[in-house]
N, C-alpha and C positions, 0 to 999 in steps of 0.2 A: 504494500500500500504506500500511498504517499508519505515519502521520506523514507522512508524502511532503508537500513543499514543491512547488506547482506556482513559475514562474516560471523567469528568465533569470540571476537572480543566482548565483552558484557556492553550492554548498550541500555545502562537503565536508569532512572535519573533524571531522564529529561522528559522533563517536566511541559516543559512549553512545547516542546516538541508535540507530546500530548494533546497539550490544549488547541493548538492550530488544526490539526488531523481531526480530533470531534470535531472543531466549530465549523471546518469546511463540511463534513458529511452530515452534521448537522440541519448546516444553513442550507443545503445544497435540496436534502430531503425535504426542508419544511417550503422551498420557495415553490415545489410543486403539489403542496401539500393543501387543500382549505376544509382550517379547524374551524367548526360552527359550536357544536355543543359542549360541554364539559367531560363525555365522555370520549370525543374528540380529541381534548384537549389531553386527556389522562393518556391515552393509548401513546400518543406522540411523544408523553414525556415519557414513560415506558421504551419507547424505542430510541430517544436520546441517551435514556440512563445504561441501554445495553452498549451503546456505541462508545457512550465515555467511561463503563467500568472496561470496554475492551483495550480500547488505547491507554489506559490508566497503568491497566499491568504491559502490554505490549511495549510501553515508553519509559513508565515510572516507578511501580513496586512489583512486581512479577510476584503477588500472592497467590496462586497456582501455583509454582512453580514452589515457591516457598515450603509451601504445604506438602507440596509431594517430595522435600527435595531427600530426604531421609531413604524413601523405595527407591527416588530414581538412583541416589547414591549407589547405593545395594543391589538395584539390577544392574545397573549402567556403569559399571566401576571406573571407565575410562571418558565418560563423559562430563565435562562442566557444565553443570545442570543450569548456572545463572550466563550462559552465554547467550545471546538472541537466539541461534540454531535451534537453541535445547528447548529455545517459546514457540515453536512449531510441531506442538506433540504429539501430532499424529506420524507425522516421521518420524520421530524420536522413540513414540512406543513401537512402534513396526519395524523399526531400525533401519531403516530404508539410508543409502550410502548416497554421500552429494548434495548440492548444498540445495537447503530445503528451497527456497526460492526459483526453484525451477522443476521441482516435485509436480506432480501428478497432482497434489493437493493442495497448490498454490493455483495452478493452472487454473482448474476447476474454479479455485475460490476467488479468482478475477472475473472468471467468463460469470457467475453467479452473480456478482456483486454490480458486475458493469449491467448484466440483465436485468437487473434489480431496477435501477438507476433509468434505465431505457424506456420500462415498463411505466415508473415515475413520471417522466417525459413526455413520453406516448399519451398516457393516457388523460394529460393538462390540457390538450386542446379541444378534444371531442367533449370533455368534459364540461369545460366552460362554454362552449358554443352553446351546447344544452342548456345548462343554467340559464342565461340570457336571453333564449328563447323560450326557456319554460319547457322543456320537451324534455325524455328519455334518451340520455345518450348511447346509443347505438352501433355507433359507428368506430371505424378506426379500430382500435385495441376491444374496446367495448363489444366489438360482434365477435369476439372469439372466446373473452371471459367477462364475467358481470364485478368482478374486485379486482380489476389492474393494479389500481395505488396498494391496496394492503398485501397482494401477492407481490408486489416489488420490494415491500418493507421489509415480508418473509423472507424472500430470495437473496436481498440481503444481508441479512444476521445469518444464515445458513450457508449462505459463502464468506462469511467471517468465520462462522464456528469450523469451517473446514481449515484455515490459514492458521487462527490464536485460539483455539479452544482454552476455554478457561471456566471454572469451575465454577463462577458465579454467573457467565452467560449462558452456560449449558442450563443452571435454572433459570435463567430466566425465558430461554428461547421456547420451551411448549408455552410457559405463562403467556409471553406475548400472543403468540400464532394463538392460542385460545380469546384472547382478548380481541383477535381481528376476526377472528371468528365471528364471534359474539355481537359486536360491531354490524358487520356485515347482515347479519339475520336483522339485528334490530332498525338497518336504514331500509333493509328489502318489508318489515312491517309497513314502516311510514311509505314509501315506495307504491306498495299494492294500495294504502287505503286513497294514495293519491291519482294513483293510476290505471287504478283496477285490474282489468281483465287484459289490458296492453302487457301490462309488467306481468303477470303471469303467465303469456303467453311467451313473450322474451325470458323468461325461467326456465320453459319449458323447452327452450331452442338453445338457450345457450348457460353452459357448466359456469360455476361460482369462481374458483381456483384456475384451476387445471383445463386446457383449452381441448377440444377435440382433434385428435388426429385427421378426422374427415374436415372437409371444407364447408362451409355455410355459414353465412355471416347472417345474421340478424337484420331485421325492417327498420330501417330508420321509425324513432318513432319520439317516445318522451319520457330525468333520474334527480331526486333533487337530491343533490352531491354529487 
C-alpha cells in the first residue's frame, strides 16, 4: 500500500506515516460515500476504525505481532518477528520464501482493494443521477448488483485482511460485513414502501452482493441512496 517499505529492517514507529495512509483511504472512501442517517453514519465510522487500527499496527505498534511474538518465536526460530516481512502473516504462517510484496497474497490484496475502490467510483454516478431525479438507480454498476458502495467497503477490508491480517481486524471484519448487511435490508425496507412493486421486481432480477455470471442488466427505472 501506499508508502509500504519492502524489506527486513523493522519499520515501526511511524507514526505519521500512519496517519497520512488512513486519512487518504479514508477521505478517498467517504468522498464517494453519502451518509444520510445515523446508522449511516455508524457503519462508516466502523469502516474508518478498521482502516486506522490496520495502519496503526502496519506503521506504529505491531500489536499482533506482539501478541503472537512468543509462538512465532518458537515456530519460526530464524525469523524476526518485529521486521515489516514478518507483518504479512499469511506468508509468514505458510512460510512461503521471497519477499512478501510480490506474494500471491499481496497480488490479490491490490487487485481486491483497487476493486473495492472502483466499485466506490462506479457506483457515484448512477447513483446521484437517481437521486436528482427521484428514480431507482439502475443502471451502470446498479444492473448487475443492488449494494455496489457497501460490497466495495467489503472488498476492501478483505483485501487488506489478505496483505496485514491483524487480530483486531479479523474481529472486526464479519462485524462490519454484518452491519452492511443489515444496512442494506433496512434501505431495501424504505426502498419497497417507496417504490413498491418497481423495486421488487428489480430484487427479483438482480443479486444484493454478488453479480450474476449470466448477463442482464436491469430497466432503468427509480433508489433513494
Amino acid at each position: 500500500m501506499m508508502g509500504e517499505m519492502a524489506g527486513s529492517s523493522p519499520d515501526y514507529g511511524l507514526w505519521l506515516l500512519a496517519a497520512i495512509n488512513a486519512a487518504v483511504f479514508i477521505i478517498f472512501a467517504f468522498s464517494f460515500t453519502k451518509l444520510q442517517t445515523k446508522r449511516d453514519w455508524r457503519s462508516f465510522g466502523a469502516f474508518a476504525g478498521f482502516i486506522v487500527a490496520l495502519f496503526a499496527e502496519m506503521y506504529g505498534f505491531p500489536l499482533t505481532i506482539y501478541l503472537l511474538s512468543g509462538w512465532l518465536g518458537s515456530a519460526y526460530p530464524t525469523l524476526d518477528p518485529f521486521s515489516h516481512d514478518a507483518g504479512h502473516l499469511w506468508s509468514t504462517l505458510l512460510g512461503l520464501k521471497g519477499d512478501p510484496h510480490t506474494s500471491g497474497f499481496h497480488v490479490a490484496s491490490f487487485a481486491l482493494v483497487l476493486g473495492g475502490f472502483w466499485l466506490l467510483t462506479a457506483a457515484w454516478r448512477p447513483l446521484y443521477g437517481a437521486q436528482r431525479r427521484g428514480e431507482l438507480a439502475t443502471d451502470g454498476v446498479y444492473a448487475r448488483i443492488r449494494h455496489p458502495q457497501y460490497a466495495g467497503f467489503i472488498l476492501i477490508m478483505f483485501g487488506f485482511l489478505l496483505q496485514w491480517p491483524t487480530l483486531l481486524t479479523l474481529i472486526m471484519f464479519p462485524v462490519l460485513v454484518f452491519m452492511y448487511v443489515n444496512l442494506a435490508r433496512h434501505e431495501e425496507k424504505a426502498a419497497i414502501e417507496r417504490f413498491g412493486a418497481t423495486y421488487l421486481d428489480y430484487m427479483q432480477r438482480v443479486p444484493s452482493f454478488l453479480p450474476r455470471l449470466t448477463s442482464g442488466a436491469a430497466e432503468p427505472a427509480h433508489h433513494p441512496r
